[in-house]
C-alpha positions as CSV (number, residue, x, y, z in Angstrom):
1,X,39.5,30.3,25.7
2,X,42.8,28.9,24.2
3,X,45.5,26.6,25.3
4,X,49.1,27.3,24.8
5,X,51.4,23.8,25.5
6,X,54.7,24.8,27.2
7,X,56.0,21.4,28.7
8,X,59.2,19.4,27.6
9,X,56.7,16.2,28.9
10,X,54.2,14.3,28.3
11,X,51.0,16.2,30.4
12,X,51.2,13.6,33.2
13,X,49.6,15.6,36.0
14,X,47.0,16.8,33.8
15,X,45.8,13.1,33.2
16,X,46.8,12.6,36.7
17,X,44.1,15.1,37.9
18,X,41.6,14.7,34.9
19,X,41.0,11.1,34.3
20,X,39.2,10.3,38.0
21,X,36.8,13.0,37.4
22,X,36.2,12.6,33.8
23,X,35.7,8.6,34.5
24,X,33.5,9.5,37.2
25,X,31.1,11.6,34.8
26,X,30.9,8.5,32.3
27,X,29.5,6.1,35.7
28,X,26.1,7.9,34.7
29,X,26.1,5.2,31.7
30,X,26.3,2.4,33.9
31,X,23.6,0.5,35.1
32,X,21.4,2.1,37.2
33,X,21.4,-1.7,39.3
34,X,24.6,-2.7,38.4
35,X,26.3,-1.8,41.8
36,X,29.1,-4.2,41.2
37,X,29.4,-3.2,37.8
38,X,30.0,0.1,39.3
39,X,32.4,-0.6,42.3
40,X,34.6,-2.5,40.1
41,X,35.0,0.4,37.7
42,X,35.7,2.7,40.4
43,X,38.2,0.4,42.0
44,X,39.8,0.3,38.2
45,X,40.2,3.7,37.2
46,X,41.3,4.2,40.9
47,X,44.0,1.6,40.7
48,X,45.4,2.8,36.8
49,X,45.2,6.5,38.6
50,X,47.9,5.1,41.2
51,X,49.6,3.2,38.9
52,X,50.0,5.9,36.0
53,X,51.1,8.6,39.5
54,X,53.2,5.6,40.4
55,X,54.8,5.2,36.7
56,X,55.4,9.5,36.2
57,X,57.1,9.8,39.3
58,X,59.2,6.9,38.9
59,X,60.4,7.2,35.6
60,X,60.3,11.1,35.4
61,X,61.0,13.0,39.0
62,X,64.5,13.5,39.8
63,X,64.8,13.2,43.5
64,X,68.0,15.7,44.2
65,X,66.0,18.5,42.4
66,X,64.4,20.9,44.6
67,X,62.5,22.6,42.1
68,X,59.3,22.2,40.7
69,X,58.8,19.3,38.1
70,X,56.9,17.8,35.0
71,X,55.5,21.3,35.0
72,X,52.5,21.8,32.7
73,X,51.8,25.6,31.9
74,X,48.3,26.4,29.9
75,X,47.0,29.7,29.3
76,X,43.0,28.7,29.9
77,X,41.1,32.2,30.4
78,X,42.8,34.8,28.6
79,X,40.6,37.8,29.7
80,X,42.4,37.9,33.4
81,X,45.5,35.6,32.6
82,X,44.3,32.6,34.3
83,X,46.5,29.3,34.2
84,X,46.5,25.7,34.2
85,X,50.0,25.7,36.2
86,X,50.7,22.1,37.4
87,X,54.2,20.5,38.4
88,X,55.4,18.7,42.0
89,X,58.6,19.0,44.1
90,X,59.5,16.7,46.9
91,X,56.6,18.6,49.0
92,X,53.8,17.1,46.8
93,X,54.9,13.7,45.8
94,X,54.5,12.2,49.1
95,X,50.8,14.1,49.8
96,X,49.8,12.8,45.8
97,X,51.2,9.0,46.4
98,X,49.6,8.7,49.5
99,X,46.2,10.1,48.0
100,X,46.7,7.6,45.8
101,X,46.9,4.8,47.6
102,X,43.9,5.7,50.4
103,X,41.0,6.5,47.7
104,X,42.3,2.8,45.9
105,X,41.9,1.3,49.2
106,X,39.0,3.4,50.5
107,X,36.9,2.3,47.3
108,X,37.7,-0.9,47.8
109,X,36.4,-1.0,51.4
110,X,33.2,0.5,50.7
111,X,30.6,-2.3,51.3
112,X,27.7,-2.7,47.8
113,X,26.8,0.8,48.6
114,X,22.9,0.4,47.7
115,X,21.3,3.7,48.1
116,X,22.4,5.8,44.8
117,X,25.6,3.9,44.2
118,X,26.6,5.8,40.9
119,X,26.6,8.9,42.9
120,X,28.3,7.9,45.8
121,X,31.4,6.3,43.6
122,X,31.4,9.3,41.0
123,X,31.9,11.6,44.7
124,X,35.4,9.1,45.7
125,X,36.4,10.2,42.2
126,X,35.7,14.1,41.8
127,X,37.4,13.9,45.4
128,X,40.0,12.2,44.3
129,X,40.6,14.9,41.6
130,X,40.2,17.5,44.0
131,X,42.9,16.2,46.2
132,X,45.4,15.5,43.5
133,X,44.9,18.8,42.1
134,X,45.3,20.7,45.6
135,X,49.0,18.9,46.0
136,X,50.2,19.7,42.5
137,X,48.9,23.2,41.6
138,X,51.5,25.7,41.0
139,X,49.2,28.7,40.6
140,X,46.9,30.3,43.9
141,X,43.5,30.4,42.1
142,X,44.0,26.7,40.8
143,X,45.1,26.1,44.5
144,X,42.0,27.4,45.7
145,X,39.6,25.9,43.0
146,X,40.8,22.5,43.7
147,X,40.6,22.9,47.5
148,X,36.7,24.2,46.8
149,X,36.2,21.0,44.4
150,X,37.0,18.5,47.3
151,X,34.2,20.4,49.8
152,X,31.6,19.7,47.8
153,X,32.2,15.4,47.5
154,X,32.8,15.3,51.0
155,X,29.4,17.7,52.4
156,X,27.6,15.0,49.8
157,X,29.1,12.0,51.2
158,X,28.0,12.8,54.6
159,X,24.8,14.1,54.5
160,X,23.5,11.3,51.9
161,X,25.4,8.3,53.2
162,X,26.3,9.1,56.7
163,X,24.7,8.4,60.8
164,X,21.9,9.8,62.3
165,X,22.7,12.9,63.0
166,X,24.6,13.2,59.5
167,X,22.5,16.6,58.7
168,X,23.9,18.0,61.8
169,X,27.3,16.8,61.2
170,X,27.1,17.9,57.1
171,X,26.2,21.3,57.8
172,X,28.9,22.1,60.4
173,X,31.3,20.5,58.0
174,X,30.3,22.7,55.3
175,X,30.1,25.9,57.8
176,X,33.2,25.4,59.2
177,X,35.4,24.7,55.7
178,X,33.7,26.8,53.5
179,X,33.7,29.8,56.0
180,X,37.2,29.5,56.3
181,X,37.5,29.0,52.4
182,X,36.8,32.7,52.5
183,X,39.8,33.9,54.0
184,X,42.0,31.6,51.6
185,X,40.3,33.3,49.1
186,X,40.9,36.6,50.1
187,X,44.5,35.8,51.1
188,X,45.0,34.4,47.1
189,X,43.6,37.7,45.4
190,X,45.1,40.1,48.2
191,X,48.7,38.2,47.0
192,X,48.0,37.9,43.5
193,X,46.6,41.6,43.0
194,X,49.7,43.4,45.3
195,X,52.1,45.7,43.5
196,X,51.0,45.0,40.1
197,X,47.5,46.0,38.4
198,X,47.7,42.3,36.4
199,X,46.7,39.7,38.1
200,X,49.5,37.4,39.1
201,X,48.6,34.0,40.5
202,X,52.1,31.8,39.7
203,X,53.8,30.2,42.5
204,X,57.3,31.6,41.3
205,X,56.6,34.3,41.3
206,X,54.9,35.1,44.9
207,X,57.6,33.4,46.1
208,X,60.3,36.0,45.3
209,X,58.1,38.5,46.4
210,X,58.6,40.6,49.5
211,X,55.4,42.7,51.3
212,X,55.8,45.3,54.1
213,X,56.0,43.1,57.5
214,X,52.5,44.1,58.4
215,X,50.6,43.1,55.0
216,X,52.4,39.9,55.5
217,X,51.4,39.2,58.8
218,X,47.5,39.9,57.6
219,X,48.2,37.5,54.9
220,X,49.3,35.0,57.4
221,X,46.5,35.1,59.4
222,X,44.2,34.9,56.4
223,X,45.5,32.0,55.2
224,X,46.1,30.2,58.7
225,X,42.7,30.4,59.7
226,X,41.8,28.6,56.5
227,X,44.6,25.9,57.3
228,X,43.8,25.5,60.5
229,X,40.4,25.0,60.3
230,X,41.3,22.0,57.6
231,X,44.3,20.7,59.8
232,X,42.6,20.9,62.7
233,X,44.1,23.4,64.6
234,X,42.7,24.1,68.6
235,X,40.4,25.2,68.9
236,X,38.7,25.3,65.0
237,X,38.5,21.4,65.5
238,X,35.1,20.6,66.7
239,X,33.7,19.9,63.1
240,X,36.1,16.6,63.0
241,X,34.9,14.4,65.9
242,X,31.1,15.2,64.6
243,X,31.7,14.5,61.2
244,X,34.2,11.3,62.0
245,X,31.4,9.8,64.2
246,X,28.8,10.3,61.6
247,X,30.6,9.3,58.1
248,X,30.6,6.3,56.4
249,X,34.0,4.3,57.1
250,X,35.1,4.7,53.4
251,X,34.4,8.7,54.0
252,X,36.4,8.4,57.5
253,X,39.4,6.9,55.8
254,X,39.5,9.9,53.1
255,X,38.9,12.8,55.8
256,X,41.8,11.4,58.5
257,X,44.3,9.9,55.7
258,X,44.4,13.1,53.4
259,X,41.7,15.3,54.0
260,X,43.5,17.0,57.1
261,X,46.6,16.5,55.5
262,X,45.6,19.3,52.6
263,X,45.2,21.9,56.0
264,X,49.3,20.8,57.2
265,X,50.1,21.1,53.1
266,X,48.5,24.3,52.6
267,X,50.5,25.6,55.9
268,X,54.3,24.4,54.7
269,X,53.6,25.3,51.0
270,X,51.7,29.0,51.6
271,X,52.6,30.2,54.8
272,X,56.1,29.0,55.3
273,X,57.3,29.2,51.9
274,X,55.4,32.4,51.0
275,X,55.4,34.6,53.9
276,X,58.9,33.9,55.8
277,X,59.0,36.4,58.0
278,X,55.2,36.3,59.1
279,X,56.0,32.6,60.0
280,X,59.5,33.7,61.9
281,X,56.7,35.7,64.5
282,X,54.4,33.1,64.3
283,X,56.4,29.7,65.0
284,X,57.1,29.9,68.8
285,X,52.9,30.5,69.1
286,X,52.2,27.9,66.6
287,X,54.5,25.4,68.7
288,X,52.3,26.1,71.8
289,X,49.5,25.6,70.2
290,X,50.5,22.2,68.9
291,X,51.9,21.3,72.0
292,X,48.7,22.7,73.9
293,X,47.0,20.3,71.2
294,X,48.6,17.0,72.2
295,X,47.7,17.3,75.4
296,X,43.7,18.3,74.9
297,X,43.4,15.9,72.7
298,X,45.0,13.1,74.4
299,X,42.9,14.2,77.6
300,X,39.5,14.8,75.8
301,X,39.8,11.2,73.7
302,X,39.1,8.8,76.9
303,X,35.7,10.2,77.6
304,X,34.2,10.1,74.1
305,X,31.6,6.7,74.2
306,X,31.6,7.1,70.7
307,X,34.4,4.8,68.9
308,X,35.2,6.6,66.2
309,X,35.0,9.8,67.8
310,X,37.6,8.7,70.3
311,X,40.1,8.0,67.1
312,X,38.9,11.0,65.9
313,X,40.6,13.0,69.0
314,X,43.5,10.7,68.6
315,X,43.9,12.5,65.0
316,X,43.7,16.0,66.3
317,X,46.6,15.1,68.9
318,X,48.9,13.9,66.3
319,X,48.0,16.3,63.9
320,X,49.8,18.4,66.9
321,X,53.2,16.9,66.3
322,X,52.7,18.3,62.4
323,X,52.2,22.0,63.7
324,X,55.0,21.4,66.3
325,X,57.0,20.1,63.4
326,X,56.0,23.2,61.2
327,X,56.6,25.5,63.5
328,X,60.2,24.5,64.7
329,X,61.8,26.0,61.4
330,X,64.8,23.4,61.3
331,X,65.2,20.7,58.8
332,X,64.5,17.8,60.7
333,X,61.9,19.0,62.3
334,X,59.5,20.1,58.6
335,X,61.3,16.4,57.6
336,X,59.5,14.6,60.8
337,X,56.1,17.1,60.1
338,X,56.1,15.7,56.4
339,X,56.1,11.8,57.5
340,X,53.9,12.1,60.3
341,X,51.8,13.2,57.4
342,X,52.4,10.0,55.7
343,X,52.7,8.4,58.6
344,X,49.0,9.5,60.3
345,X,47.5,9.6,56.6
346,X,48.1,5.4,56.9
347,X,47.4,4.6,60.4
348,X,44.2,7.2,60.9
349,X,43.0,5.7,57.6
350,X,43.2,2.1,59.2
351,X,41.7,2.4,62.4
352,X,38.8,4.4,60.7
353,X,38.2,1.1,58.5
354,X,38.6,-1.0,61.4
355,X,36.3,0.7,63.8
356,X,33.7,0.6,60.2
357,X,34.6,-3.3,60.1
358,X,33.5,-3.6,63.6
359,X,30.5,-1.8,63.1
360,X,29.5,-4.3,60.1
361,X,29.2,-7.0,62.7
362,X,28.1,-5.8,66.1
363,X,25.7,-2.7,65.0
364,X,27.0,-0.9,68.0
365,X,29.0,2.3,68.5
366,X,29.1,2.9,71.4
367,X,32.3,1.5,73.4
368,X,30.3,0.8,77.1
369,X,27.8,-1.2,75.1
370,X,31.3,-3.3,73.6
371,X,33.2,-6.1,75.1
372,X,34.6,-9.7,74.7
373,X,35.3,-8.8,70.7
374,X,38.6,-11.1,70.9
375,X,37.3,-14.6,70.8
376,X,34.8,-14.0,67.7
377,X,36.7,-12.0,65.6
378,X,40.5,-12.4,66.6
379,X,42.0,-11.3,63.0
380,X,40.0,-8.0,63.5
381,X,41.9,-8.1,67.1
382,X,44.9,-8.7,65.7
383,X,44.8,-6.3,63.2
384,X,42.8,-3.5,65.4
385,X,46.0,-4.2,68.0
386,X,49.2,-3.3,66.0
387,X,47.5,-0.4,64.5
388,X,46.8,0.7,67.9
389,X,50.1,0.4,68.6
390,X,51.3,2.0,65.9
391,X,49.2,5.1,66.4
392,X,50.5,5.1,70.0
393,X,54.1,4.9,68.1
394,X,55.2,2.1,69.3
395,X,59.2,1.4,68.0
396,X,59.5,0.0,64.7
397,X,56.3,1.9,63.6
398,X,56.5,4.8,61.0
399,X,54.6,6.9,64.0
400,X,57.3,6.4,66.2
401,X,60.0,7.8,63.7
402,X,58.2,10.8,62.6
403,X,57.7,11.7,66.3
404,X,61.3,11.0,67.2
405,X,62.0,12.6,64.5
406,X,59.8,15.9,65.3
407,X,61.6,15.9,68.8
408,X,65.1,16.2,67.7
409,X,64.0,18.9,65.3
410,X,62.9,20.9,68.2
411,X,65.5,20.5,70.1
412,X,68.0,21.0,67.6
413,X,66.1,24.3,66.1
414,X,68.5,27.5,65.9
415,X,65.8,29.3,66.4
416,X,64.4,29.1,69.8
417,X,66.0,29.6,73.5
418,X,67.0,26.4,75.2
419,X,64.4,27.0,78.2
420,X,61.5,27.1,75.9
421,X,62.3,24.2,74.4
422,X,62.9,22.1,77.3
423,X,59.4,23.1,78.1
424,X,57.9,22.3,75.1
425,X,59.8,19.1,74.9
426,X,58.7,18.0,78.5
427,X,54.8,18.7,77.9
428,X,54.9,16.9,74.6
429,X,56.4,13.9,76.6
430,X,53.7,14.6,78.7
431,X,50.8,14.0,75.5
432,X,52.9,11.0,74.7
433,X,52.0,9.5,78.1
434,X,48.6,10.1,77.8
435,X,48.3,8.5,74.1
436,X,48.8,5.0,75.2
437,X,45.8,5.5,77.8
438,X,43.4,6.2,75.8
439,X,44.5,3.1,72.5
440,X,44.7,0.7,75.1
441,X,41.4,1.7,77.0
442,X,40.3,1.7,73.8
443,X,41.7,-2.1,72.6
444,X,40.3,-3.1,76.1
445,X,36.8,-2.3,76.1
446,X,36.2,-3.4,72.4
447,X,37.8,-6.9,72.7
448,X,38.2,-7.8,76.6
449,X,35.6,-9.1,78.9
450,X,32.9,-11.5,78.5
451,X,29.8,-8.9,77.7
452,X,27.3,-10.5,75.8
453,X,25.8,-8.7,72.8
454,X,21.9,-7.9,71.6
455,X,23.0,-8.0,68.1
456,X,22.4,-11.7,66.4
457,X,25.2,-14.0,66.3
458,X,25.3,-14.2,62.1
459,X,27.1,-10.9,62.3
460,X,30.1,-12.8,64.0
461,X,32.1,-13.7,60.9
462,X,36.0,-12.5,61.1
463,X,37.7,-10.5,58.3
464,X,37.2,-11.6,55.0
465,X,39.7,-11.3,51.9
466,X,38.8,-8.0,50.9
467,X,39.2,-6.5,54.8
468,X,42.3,-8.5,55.3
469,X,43.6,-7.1,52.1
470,X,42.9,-3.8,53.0
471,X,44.2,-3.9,56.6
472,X,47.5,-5.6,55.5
473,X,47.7,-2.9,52.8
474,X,48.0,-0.3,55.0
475,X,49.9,-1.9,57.9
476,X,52.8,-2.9,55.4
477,X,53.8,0.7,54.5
478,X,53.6,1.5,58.3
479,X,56.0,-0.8,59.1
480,X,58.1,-0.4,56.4
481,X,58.6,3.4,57.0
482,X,59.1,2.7,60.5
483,X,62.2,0.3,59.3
484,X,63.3,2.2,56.7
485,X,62.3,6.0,56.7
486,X,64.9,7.5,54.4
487,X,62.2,6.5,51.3
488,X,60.0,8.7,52.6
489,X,63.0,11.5,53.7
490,X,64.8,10.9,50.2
491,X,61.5,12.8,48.7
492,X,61.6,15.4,50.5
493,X,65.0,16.4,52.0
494,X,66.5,18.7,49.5
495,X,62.9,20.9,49.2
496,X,63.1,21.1,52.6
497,X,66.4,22.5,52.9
498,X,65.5,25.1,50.1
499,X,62.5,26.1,52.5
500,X,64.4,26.7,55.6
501,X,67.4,28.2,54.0
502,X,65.4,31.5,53.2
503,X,65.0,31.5,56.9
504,X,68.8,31.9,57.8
505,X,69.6,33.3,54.2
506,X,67.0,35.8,53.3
């Protein structure tokens, strides 16, 4: 095993993706009772992590490049010409930043965890590594190692730290993602073994490649079913509204702000980018599925009695706007899929912490047993409220941009007849109806009424300083994206125009 350094940088993503796991591995040395000794590490290396992503990308990424940057390229296993290939575009920076900034958060709203709290803080930071790594791989085998890293952290997280059914919930997690790990796997060796006997995993590479229509559209498959089952995607979803209602919070906020975000990732950066024509067959059926999406979603959430696993359905209809967005092949349209990945990656996170805060003080999850919230805790309310409303994208919201912003890439699309997007465009409408019904039925049987609760009155405090913080955190980038979207479009934009010109150029 030898290295060989070809990078005009500083390795920034290297540390980048190193350093949480690494720091992880040294919690062992901690204290074995030191539990804030421990959380206040974590927090640490999490907050330098965001700063030193923070400091790369501001100092070193050139926004009007579309091509890959602060590229790292080690040879690491000779014997089969394996690489450490690293390097982001204005696909990844987005996903990384936003990692970022949920695991920060997401460490810091974990209560003292008590039970084994060196190994639940050294799992936020191997996932955190895993995450990072996923966006900012530039070769398919690193691609899929990283993506395999992050399964193990999260199976942990939930069958150690989770409800009671959490062994129930773990194991279909673990069925569901690694099952479909194995056709991502198979799609990455099928691509990097075709036409050549030497193994050839870089990104550049596959990208200029072209395969006979069939093998393409077998690849496609192969690697949607993997996607999909991470995204969600109808109907390889039921593993989400288990695993949301039996996670701990700090767990919830990781899975809804960036763990489904990897599935929508995986689907721009593999199957659009890689296999163009496959995707030209498989758009109009991947817009009726997200469209079929909102609305079962939206129409499933308002009979879940379990709070977080009504948000949970609330996650798997806007992830439906992301496939919609995918699948319209136009620039705004993959513009308005890539901030409603920001955009859902902030608000899902929230109301996941929120619905954890509320569970700190009531014991209950169950919304019949709720009621008359509003009077004890009225910052929760408050807070709970205009994330609701953001999540129901309300104007002024970063939601309510990326959905807008999803529509007129539909409508505008080159690619489709005007009747079927008419159609699509009047039953999305329809999902956006629905969406208010079930956040507001949600808002009212948490906090209205005068129900009197079983659980003693000392659990009635209202958000501290570390839940404010939190909250606030989140809700200023919400709003500020819905005021001022082009920050988020000014990343992106020109590698988005490079994607969908092979469509009309190729």
């Amino acid at each position: 095993m030898y290295l060989v350094f070809t990078t005009n940088y500083f390795p920034w993503l290297t540390i980048v993706v190193v350093l949480p796991i690494f720091a992880g591995s040294l919690i062992i040395f901690l204290p074995h009772r030191g539990n804030k000794i421990i959380r206040w590490y974590t927090i640490f290396i999490c907050t330098v992590e965001l700063l030193l992503i923070t400091y790369a990308f501001y100092y070193h990424f050139q926004l009007d490049d579309p091509l890959m940057q602060l590229t790292e390229d080690y040879k690491w296993i000779n014997f089969f010409d394996f690489y450490w290939r690293l390097g982001i575009d204005g696909l990844s920076i987005g996903p990384i930043l936003l990692t970022g900034f949920i695991t920060t958060l997401a460490t810091s709203a974990a209560r003292p965890v008590t039970r084994d709290s060196r190994l639940f803080h050294f799992l936020m930071l191997a996932m955190y590594s895993g995450q990072i790594g996923s966006f900012s791989s530039r070769d398919l085998l690193l691609f899929f190692i990283m993506w395999e890293l992050e399964l193990i952290p999260v199976y942990l997280l939930l069958s150690v730290w989770g409800g009671k059914k959490r062994l129930y919930s773990a194991t279909k997690f673990i069925l569901y993602t690694a099952g479909s790990s194995v056709f991502l796997l198979m799609g990455v060796l099928s691509i990097g073994l075709y036409g050549s006997n030497e193994p050839t995993f870089n990104f550049e590479i596959s990208v200029n490649q072209s395969y006979p229509v069939v093998l393409e559209i077998i690849f496609y498959i192969g690697f949607l079913i993997a996607f999909a089952v991470k995204s969600p995607i109808i109907p390889l979803h039921t593993w989400l509204p288990d695993t949301h209602g039996e996670a701990h919070y700090s767990t919830c906020m990781l899975l809804a702000g960036i763990l489904l975000k990897m599935g929508a990732y995986g689907l721009v950066r593999i199957n659009m980018e890689l296999l163009p024509r496959a995707h030209s067959i498989f758009a109009p059926w991947l817009m009726i599925v997200g469209t079929l999406q909102i609305i079962y979603a939206a129409s499933a959430s308002p009979g879940q009695r379990n709070l977080k696993k009504r948000i949970a359905y609330s996650s798997v209809s806007h992830m439906g706007f992301i496939i919609i967005g995918i699948g319209s092949i136009s620039d705004m349209g993959l513009n308005g899929a890539i901030l409603q990945i920001i955009s859902h990656g902030f608000i899902g996170a929230a109301l996941f912490f929120l619905a954890g805060t509320s569970f700190d003080r009531i014991r209950l999850v169950y919304l019949d047993e709720m009621g008359g919230m509003a009077i004890p805790v009225p910052k929760i309310f408050t807070t709970f409220s205009i994330l609701s409303m953001a999540s129901l994208a309300l104007p002024g919201m970063s939601g309510f941009v990326a959905e807008l912003i999803v529509f007129f890439g539909l409508i505008t699309s080159q690619k489709f007849f005007l009747i079927t997007k008419i159609l699509i465009t009047f039953v999305m409408a329809i999902g956006m109806i629905l969406t208010p019904i079930y956040s507001l039925s949600m808002l009212r049987q948490m906090f209205y009424g005068y129900k009197f609760f079983n659980a003693p009155n000392s659990y009635f405090f209202d958000s501290g300083p570390r839940e404010l913080f939190v909250s606030i955190s989140i809700l200023l980038p919400v709003i500020g994206i819905g005021i001022y979207p082009d920050f988020v479009f000014s990343l992106s934009v020109d590698k988005v125009e490079d994607i969908i010109s092979n469509y009309f150029y190729r």
